[in-house]
One Martini backbone bead per residue (centre of mass of N, CA, C, O) as a GRO file, in nm:
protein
  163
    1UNK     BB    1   0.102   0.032   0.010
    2UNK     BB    2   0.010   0.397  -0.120
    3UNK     BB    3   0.057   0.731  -0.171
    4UNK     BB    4  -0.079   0.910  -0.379
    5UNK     BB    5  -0.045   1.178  -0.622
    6UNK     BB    6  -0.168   1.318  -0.883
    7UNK     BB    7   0.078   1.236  -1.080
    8UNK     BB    8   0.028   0.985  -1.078
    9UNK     BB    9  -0.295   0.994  -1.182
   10UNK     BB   10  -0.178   1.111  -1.458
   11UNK     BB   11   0.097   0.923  -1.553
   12UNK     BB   12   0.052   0.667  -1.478
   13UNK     BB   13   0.000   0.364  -1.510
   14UNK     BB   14  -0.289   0.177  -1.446
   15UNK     BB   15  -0.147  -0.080  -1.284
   16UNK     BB   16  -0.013   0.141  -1.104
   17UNK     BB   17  -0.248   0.214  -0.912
   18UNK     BB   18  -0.297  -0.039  -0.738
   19UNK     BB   19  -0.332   0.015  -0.416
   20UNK     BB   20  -0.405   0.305  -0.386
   21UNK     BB   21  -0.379   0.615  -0.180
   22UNK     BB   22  -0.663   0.899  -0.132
   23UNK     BB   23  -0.779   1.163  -0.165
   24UNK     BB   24  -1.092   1.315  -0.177
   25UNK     BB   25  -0.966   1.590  -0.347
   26UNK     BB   26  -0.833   1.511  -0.571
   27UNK     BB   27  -1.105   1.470  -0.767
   28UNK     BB   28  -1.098   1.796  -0.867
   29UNK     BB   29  -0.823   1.770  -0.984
   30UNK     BB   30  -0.816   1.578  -1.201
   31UNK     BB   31  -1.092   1.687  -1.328
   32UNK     BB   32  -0.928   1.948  -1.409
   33UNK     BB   33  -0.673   1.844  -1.547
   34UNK     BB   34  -0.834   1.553  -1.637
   35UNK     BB   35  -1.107   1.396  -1.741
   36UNK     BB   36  -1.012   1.158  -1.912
   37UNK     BB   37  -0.834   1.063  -1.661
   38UNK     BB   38  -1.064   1.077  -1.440
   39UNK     BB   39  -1.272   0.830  -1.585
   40UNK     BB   40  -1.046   0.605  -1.523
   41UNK     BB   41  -0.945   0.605  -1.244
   42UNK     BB   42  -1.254   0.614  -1.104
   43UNK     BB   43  -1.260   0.267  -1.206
   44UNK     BB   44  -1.052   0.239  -1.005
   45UNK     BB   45  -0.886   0.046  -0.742
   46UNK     BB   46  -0.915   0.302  -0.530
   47UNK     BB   47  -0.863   0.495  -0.218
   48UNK     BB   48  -1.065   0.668  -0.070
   49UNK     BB   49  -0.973   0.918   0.176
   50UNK     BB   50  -1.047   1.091   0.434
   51UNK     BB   51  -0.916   1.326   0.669
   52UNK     BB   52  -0.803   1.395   0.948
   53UNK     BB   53  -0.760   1.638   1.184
   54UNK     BB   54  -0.486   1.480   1.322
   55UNK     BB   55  -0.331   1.472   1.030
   56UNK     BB   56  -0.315   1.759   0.968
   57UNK     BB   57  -0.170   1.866   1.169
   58UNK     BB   58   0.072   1.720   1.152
   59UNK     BB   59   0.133   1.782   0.870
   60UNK     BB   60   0.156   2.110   0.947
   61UNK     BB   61   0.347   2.060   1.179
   62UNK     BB   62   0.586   1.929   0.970
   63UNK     BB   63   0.570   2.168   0.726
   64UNK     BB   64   0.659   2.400   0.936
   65UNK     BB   65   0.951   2.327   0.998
   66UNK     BB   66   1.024   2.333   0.695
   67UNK     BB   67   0.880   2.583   0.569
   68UNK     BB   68   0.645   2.464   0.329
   69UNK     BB   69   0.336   2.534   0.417
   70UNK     BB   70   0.267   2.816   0.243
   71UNK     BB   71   0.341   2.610  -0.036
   72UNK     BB   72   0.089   2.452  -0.011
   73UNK     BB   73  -0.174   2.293  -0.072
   74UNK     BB   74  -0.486   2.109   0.045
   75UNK     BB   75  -0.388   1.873  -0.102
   76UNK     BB   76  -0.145   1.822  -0.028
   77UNK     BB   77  -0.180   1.804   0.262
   78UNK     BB   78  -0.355   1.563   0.288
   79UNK     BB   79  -0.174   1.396   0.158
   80UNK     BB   80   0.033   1.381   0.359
   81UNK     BB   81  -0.111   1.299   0.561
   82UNK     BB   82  -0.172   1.022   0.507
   83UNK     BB   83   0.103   0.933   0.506
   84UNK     BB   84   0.166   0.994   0.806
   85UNK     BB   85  -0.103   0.841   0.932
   86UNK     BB   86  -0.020   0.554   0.772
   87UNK     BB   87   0.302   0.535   0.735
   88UNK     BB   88   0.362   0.580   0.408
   89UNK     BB   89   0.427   0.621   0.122
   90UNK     BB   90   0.515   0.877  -0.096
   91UNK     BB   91   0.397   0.951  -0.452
   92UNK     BB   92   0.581   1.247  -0.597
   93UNK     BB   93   0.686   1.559  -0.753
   94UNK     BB   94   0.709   1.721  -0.480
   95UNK     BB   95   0.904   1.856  -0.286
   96UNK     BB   96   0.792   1.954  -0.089
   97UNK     BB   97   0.684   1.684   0.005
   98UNK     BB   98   0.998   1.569   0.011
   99UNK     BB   99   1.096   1.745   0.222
  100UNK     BB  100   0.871   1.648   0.457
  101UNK     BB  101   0.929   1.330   0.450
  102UNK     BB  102   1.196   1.348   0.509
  103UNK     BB  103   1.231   1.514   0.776
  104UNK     BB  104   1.013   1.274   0.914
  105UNK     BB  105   1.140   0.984   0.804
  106UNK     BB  106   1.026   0.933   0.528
  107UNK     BB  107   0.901   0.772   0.217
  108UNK     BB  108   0.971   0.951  -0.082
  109UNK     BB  109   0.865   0.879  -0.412
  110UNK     BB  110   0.888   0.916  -0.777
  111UNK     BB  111   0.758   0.969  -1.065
  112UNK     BB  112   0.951   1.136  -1.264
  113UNK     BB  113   1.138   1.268  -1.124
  114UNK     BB  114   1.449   1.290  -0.960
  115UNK     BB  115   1.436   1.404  -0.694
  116UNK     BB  116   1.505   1.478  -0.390
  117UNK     BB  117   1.861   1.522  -0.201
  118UNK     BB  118   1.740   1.705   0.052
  119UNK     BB  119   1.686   1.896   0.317
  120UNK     BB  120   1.511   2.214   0.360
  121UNK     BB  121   1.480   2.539   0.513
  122UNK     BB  122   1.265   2.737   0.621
  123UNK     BB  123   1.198   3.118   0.601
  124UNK     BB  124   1.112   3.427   0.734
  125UNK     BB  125   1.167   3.725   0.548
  126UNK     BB  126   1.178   4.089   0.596
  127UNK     BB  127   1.202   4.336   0.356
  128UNK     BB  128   1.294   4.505   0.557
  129UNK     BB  129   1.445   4.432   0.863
  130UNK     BB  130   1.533   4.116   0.835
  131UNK     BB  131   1.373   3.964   1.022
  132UNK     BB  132   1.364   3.648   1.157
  133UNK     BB  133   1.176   3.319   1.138
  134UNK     BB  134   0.949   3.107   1.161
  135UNK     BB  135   0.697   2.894   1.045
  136UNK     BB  136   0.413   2.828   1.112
  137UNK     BB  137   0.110   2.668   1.128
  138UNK     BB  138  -0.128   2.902   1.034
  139UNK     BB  139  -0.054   3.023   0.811
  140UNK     BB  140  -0.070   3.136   0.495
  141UNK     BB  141  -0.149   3.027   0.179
  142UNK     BB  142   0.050   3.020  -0.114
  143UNK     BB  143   0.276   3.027  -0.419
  144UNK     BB  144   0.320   3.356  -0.369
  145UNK     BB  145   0.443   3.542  -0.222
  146UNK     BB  146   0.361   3.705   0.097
  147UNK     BB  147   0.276   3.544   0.397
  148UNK     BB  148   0.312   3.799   0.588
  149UNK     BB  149   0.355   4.019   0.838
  150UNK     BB  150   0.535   4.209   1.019
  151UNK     BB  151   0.579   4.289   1.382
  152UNK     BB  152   0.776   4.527   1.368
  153UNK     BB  153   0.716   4.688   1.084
  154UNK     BB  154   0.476   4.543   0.898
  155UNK     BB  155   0.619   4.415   0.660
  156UNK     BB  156   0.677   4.169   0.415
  157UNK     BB  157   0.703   3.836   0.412
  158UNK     BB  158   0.969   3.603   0.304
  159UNK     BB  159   1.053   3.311   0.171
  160UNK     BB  160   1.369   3.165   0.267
  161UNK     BB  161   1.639   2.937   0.258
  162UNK     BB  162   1.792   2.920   0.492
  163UNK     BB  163   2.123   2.913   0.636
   0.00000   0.00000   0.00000
């Protein structure tokens, strides 16, 4: 067993989808990004999943470790959540995904792309006073831009590579 990422059921053949578990978000996804792959998915033997508030909040709260939080979508959290609350490998191209897993001790492994090499940390930094924070698990999440307003000037804080 193995919690497939939208990737996988985008792009793998359909042999190997077989006794996979994914969320039930994925469903708008995938409907959203290939609907003739989404009629032939959702006719296969996929274990569809809702997600835990209990499994959220642990995906959020290894997300926020490693500062990728931020830049996950909803579904993303989900995929997470399930791979960490069922202790399963998760097959994803998504690096973020690849290394809040890898950072939790999780086995995370590639389905198309070459896969992440290390685990990266992020942080929050002020465009303004340059003051750095971690990541919290609340912040709000979203693909670009700044993450948060700084709490001592204002300014946009804007996610950056530890270093």
């Amino acid at each position: 067993m193995r919690v497939l990422d939208t990737a996988a059921l985008l792009h793998w053949p359909v042999a190997e989808l077989a006794d996979g578990i994914c969320a039930e978000s994925q469903r708008q996804e995938i409907e959203r990004l290939s609907p003739q792959r989404a009629m032939l998915v959702f006719a296969l033997e996929i274990d569809w999943r809702q997600v835990s508030p209990k499994w959220l909040e642990m995906a959020r709260d290894e997300a926020a470790k490693t500062g990728d939080l931020p830049r996950l979508s909803d579904v993303d959290v989900d995929v997470l959540a399930l791979a960490l609350g069922l202790d399963l490998p998760l097959f994803t191209d998504d690096y973020r995904l690849q290394n809040v897993m890898q950072s939790a001790g999780k086995v995370a492994t590639s389905v198309e792309s070459e896969g992440a090499k290390q685990v990266w940390t992020w942080e929050l930094r002020c465009t303004g006073c340059r003051t750095k924070t971690e990541v919290p698990n609340d912040v709000d999440r979203s693909k670009k831009g700044a993450v948060k307003d700084c709490d001592i000037c204002g300014s946009p804080m804007m996610l950056k590579k530890a270093r």
